[in-house]
N, C-alpha and C positions, 0 to 999 in steps of 0.2 A: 519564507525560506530563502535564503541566500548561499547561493554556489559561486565561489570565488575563485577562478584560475584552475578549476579542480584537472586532477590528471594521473592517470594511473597505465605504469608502463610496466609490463611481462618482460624484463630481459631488451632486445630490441624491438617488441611489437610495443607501439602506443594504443592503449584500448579506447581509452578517454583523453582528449588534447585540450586544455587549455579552455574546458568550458566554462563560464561565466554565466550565471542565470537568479533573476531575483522574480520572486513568486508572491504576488500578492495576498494579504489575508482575505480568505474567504473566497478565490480564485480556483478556480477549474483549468489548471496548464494540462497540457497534451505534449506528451516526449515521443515524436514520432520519426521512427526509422523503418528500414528492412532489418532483418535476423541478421544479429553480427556486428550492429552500428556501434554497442556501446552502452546501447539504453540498459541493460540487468545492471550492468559494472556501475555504473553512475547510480540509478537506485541502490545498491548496498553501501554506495559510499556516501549517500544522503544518510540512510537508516543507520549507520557505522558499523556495517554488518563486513564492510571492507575498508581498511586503511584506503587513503589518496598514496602514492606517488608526493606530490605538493598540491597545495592549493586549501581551502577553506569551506567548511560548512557552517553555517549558523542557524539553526530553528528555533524560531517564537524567540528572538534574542539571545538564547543562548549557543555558544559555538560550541560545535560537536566535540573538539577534541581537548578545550580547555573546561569544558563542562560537561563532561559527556554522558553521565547518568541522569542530569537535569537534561540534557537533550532529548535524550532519546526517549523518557518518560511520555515526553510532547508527540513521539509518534507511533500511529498504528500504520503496522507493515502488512501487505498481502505480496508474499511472492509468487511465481508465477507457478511453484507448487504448492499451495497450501498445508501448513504445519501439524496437520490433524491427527489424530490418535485413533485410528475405525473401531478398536472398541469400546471406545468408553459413548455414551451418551449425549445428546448436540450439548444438553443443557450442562449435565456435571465439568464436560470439555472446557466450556465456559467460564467456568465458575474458578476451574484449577486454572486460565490464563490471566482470570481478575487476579489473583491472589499472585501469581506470579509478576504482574504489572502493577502493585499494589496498593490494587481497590480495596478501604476498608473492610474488614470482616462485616462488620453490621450492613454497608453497602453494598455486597455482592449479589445478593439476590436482587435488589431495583435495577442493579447496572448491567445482569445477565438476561434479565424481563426486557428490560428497554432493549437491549442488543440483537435479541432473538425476535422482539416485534418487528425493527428498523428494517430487519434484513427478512423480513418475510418469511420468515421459517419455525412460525408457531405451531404447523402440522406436523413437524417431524421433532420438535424439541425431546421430544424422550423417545427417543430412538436411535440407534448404535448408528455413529457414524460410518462404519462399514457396508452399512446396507441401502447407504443415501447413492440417490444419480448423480453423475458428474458436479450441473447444474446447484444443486441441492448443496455439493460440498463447497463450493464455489463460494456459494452465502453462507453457509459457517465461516469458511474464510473472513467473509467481509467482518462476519461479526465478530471474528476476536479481534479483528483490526481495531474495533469501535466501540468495544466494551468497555474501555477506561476512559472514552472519553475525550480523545489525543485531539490538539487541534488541528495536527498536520496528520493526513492520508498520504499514503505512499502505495499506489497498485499498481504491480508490476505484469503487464497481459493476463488483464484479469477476467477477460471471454477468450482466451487460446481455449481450444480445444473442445468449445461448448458447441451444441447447436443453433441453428438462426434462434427457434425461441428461446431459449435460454441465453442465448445472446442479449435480444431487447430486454430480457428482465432485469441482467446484470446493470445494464444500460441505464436501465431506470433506475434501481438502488442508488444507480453513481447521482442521478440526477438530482435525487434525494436529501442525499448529503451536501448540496452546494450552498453554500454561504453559511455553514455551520459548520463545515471545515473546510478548510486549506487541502486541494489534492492535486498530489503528483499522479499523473497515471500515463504510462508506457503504453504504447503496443506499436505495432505496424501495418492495425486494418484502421484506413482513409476513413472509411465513414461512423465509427468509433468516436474520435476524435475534432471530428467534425457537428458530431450528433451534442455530445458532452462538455466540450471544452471554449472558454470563452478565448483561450490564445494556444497555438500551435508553437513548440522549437522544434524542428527538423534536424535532428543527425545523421549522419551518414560518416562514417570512419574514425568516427570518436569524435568530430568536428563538428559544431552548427554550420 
């Protein structure tokens, strides 16, 4: 993943300034701020869940805005609220975001199995996402992130709001996935980032 000059201004506030950042394949980077730095804006403008301002995104070769359906194919997003639907099922939930990210029909159930293993959540897979703990939704999350397959992870505080042990579990999911995917992952707790990531960028006011 490559972030080029990226920069996105509200009117006179600048959220994001002039960041530049290249992410190796199969790297674990760490985007670490305080609340407010910059870090969600920059994650959607990675995913192209937000227009830049100026400046350039390219994932897995292809640049977001000159190809930007072949971009975004390449990534699975977790935002900092996960996308879930509390009634439907972990498993059917799954199955309707393959199909939406378009995992073959005949491959939806090996790619929803495999997802639902990855993330540890073969005890609840038929059970209404509504009735899951925090924790529990957290790994749904992960898994629609990872159920196509994407080379590039994008988590954006993906233990806000958990407990210490649901903390380390998420932690280790992250672990997990490394050198099998490319991940971007946010937050603002030090030992996160420290635990997980083979390189750290520090923001702070939209600036490294």
């Amino acid at each position: 993943v490559s972030l080029s000059h990226l920069t996105k201004k509200y009117g006179a506030v600048t959220a994001v300034d002039d960041l530049s950042i290249d992410v190796r394949e199969g790297e674990v980077l760490g985007l670490l701020g305080p609340n407010g730095a910059g870090k969600t804006t920059t994650m959607r403008m990675v995913t192209g869940f937000l227009p830049p301002s100026s400046g350039r995104v390219s994932v897995a070769g292809d640049d977001l805005f000159d190809h930007p359906v072949r971009a975004k194919r390449k990534i699975g997003y977790l935002p900092e609220q996960p996308p879930l639907y509390p009634d439907m099922t972990v498993r059917r939930y799954l199955a309707f975001v393959a199909a939406l990210k378009d995992v073959p029909a005949g491959r939806t159930g090996a790619a929803v199995d495999a997802a639902i293993e990855r993330a540890r959540i073969t005890d609840v897979a038929d059970r209404r996402i509504g009735t899951l703990s925090k924790g529990y939704r957290q790994r749904v999350g992960l898994a629609q992130a990872i159920v196509h397959e994407p080379p590039v992870l994008v988590l954006d505080e993906p233990t806000s709001s958990l407990d210490p042990q649901q903390r380390s579990e998420v932690r280790q999911l992250i672990l997990d996935l490394k050198g099998r995917h490319t991940v971007i992952l946010s937050t603002h707790i030090l030992p996160e980032v420290s635990e997980v990531a083979a390189r750290v960028v520090i923001i702070n006011r939209g600036k490294i």
